[in-house]
C-alpha positions in Angstrom: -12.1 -27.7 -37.8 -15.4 -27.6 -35.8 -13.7 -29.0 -32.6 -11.1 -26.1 -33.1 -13.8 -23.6 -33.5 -15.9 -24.6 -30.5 -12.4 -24.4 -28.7 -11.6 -21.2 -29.7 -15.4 -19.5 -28.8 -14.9 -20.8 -25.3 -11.6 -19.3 -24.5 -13.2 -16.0 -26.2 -15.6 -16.4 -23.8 -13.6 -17.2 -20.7 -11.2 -14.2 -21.5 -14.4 -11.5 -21.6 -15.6 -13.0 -18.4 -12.0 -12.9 -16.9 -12.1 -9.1 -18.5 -15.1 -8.0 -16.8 -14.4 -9.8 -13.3 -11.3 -7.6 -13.8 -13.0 -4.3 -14.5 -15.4 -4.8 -11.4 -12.2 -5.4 -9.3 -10.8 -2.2 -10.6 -13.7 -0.2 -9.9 -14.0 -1.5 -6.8 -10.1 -0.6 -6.0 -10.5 2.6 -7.0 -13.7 3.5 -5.0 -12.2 2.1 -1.8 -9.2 4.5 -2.4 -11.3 7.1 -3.1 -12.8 6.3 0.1 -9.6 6.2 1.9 -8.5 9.3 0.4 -11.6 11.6 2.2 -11.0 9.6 5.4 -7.0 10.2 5.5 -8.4 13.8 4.6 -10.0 13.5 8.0 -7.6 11.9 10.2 -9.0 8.9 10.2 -6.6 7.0 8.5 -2.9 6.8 8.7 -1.1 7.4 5.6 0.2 3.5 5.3 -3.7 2.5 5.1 -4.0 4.9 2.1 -1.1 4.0 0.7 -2.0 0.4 0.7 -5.0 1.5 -0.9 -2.9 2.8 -3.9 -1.4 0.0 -4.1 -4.5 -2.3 -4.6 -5.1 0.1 -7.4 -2.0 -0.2 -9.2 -2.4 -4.5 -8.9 -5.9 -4.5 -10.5 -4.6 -2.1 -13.1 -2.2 -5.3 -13.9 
């Protein structure tokens, strides 16, 4: 029973860590097409590099 308990509090563990390494990823997705949206907003982007963005988005979102 102990063994099984240790086990289980480590995979709890593992999953929040994997859950907050996925949040930061997210975040950082989403700043970098918010970024890409004020530079296609500019012309300094094509429309394939924003969408790209969006797309890195949507996969963290997964």
């Amino acid at each position: 029973m102990r063994l099984a308990t240790y086990g289980l509090y480590y995979t709890v563990r593992n999953l929040e860590a994997g859950r907050l390494a996925a949040e930061k990823a997210l975040a950082g997705a989403e700043e970098a097409m918010r970024v890409a949206k004020l530079s296609y907003e500019l012309g300094m982007i094509t429309l394939e590099n924003l969408t790209e963005r969006e797309t890195a988005v949507a996969e963290a979102k997964k």
